[in-house]
Backbone as a printed PyTorch tensor [residue, N CA C, xyz], in Angstrom:
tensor([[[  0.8420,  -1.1840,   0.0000],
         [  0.0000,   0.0000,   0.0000],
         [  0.8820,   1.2390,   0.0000]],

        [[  0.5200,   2.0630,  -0.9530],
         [  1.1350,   3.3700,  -1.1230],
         [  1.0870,   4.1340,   0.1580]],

        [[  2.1860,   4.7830,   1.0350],
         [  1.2080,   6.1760,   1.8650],
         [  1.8890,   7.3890,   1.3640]],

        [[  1.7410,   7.8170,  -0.1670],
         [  2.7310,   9.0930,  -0.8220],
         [  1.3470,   9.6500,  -1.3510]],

        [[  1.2160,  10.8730,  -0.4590],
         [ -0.1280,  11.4200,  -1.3660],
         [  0.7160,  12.9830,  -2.0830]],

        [[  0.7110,  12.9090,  -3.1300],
         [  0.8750,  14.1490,  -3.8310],
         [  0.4970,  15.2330,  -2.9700]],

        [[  1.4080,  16.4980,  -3.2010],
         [  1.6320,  17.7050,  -2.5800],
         [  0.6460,  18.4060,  -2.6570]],

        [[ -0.1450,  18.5280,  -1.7220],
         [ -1.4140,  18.7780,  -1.3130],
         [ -1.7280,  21.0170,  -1.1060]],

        [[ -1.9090,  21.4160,  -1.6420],
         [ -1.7090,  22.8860,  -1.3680],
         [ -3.2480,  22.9480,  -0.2970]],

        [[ -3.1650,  23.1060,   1.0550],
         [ -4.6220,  23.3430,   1.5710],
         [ -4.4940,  24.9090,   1.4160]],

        [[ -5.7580,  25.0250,   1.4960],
         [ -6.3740,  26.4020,   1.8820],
         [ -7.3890,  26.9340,   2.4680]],

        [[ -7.2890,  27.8690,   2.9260],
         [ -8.4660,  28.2940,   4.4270],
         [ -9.7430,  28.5860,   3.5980]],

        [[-10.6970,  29.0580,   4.0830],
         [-12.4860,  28.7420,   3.6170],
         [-12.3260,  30.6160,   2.6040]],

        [[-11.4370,  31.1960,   2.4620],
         [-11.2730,  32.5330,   2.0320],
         [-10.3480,  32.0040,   0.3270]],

        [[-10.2440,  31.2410,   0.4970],
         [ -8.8800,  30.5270,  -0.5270],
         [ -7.2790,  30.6870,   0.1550]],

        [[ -7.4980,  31.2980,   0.9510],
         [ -5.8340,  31.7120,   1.3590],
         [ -4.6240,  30.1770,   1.8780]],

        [[ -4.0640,  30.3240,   1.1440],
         [ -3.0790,  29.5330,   1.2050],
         [ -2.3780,  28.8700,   3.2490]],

        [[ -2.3060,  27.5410,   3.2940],
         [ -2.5320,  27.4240,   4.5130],
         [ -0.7470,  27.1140,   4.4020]],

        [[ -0.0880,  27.9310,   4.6800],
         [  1.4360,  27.9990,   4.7250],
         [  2.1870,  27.1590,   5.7810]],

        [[  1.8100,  27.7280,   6.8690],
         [  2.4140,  26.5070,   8.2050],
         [  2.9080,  25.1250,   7.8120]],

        [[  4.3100,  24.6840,   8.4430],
         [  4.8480,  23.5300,   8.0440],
         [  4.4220,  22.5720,   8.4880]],

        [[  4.3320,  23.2640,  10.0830],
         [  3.6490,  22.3050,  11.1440],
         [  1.9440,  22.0620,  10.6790]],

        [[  1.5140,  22.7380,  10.3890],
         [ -0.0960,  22.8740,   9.9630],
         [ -0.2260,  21.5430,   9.0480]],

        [[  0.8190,  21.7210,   7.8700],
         [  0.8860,  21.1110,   6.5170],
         [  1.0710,  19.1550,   6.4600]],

        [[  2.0050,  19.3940,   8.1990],
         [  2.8190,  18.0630,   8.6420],
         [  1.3850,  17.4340,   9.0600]],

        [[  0.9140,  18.0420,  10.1710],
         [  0.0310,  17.2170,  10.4820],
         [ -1.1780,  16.9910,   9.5040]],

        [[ -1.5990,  17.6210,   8.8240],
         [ -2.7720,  17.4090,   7.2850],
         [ -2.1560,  15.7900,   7.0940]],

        [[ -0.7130,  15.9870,   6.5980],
         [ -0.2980,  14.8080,   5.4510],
         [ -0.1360,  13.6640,   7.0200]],

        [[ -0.0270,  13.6810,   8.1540],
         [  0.0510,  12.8590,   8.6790],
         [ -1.4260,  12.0200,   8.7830]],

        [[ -2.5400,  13.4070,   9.1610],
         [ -3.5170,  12.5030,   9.4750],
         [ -4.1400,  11.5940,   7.9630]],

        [[ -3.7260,  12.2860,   7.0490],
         [ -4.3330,  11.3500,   6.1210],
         [ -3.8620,   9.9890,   5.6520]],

        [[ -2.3000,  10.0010,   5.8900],
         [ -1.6670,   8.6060,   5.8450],
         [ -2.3450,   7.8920,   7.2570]],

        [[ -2.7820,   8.4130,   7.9810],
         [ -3.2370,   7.2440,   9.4890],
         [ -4.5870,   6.8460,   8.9490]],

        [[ -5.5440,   7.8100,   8.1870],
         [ -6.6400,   7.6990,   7.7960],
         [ -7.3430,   6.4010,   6.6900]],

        [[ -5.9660,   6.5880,   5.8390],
         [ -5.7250,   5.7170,   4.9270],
         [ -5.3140,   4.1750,   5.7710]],

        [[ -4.3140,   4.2720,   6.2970],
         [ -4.0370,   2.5870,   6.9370],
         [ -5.2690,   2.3070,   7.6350]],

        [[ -6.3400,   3.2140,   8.3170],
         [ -7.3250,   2.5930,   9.1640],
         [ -8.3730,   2.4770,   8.2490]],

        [[ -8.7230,   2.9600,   7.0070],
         [ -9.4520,   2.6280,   5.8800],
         [ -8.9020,   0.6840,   5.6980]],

        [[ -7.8890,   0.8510,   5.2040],
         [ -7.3260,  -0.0430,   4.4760],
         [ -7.1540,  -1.2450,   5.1140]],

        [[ -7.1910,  -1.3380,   6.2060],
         [ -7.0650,  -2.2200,   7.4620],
         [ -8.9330,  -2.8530,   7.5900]],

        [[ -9.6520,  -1.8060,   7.3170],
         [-10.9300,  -2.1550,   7.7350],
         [-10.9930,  -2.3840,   6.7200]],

        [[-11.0860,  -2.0650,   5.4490],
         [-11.3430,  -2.7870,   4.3170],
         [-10.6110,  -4.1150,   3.9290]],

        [[ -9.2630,  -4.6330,   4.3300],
         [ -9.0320,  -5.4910,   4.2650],
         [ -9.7520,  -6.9550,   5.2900]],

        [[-10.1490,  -6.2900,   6.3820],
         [-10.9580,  -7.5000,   7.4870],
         [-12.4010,  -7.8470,   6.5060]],

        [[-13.2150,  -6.7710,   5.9690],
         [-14.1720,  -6.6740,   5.5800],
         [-14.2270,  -7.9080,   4.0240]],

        [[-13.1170,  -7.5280,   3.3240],
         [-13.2820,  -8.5750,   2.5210],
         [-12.5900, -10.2470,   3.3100]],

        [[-12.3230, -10.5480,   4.3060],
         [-11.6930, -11.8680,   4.5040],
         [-12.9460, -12.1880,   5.4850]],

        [[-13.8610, -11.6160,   5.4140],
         [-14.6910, -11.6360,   6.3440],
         [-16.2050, -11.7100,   5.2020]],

        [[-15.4790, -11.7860,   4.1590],
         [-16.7850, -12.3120,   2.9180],
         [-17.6810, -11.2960,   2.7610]],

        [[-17.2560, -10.1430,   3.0870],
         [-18.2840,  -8.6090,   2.7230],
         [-18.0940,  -7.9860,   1.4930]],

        [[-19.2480,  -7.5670,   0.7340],
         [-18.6270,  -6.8980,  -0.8920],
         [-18.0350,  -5.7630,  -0.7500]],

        [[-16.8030,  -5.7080,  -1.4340],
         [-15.7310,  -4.9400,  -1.6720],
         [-16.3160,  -3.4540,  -1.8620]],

        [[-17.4090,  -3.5950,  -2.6520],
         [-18.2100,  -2.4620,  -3.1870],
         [-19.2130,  -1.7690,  -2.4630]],

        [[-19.6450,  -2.6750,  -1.6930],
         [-20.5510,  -2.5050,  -0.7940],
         [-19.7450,  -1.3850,   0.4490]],

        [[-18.6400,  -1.9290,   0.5930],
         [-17.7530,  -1.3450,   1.7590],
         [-17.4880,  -0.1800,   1.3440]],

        [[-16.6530,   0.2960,   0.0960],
         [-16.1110,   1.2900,  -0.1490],
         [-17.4830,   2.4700,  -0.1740]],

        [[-18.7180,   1.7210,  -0.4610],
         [-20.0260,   2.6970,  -0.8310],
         [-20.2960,   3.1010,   0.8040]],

        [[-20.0550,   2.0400,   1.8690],
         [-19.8510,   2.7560,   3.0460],
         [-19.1320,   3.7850,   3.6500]],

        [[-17.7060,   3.7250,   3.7480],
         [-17.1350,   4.3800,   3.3200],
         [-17.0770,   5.8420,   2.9170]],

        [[-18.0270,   5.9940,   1.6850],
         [-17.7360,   6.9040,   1.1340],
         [-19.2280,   7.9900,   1.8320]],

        [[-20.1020,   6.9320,   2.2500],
         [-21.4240,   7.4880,   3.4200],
         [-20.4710,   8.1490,   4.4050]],

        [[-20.1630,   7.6000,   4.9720],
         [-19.5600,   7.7590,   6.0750],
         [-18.7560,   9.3380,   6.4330]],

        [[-18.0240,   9.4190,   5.0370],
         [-17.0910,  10.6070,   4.7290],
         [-17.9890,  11.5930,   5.2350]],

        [[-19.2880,  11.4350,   3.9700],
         [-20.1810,  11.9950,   3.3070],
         [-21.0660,  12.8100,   4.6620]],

        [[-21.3840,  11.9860,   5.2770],
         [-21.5770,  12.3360,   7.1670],
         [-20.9670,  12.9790,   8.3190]],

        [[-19.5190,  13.2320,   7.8670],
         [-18.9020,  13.7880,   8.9400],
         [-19.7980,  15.3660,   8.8640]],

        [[-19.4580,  15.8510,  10.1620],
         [-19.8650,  17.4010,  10.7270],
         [-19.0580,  18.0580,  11.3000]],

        [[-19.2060,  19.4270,  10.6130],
         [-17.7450,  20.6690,  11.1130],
         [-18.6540,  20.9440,  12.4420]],

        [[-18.0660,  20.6790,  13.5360],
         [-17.8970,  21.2610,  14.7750],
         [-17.9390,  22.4570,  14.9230]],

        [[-17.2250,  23.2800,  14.1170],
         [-16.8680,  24.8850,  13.9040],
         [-17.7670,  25.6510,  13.4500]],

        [[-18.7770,  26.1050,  13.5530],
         [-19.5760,  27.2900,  12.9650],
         [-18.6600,  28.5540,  11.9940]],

        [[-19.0990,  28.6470,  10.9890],
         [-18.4360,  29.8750,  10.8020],
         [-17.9530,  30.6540,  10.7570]],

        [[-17.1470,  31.5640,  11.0740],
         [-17.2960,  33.1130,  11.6460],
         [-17.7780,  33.8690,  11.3690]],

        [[-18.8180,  34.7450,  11.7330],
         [-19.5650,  35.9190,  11.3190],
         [-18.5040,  37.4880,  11.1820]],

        [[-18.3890,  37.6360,  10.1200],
         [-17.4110,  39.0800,   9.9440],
         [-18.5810,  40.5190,  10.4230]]])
């Protein structure tokens, strides 16, 4: 399994460029942890006789479900 995700430019909800190294480190960290705990559950899921397709369509619910904690800011 790959964990090399191409150079990711984030940016804040304004477009502004999210510069921080430390900011940048942890982005690319959590998504390589994100990925092995995907990949880990998707691997039990198929030895465990579940459709491959079925899972990833979970999965992708799942994403699809998360909620920003953060309200806005009102300017």
């Amino acid at each position: 399994m790959s964990k090399h995700f191409p150079d990711i430019v984030w940016r804040g909800p304004s477009g502004e460029i999210i510069s921080c190294f430390e900011k940048n480190k942890v982005m690319r960290e959590n998504l390589i942890e994100i990925q092995q705990a995907c990949q880990d559950a998707l691997e039990d899921a198929i030895l465990m006789g579940c459709d491959e397709n079925q899972f990833r369509e979970s999965l992708a619910e799942l994403i699809a479900s998360l909620v920003n904690p953060y309200p806005p800011l009102q300017s």
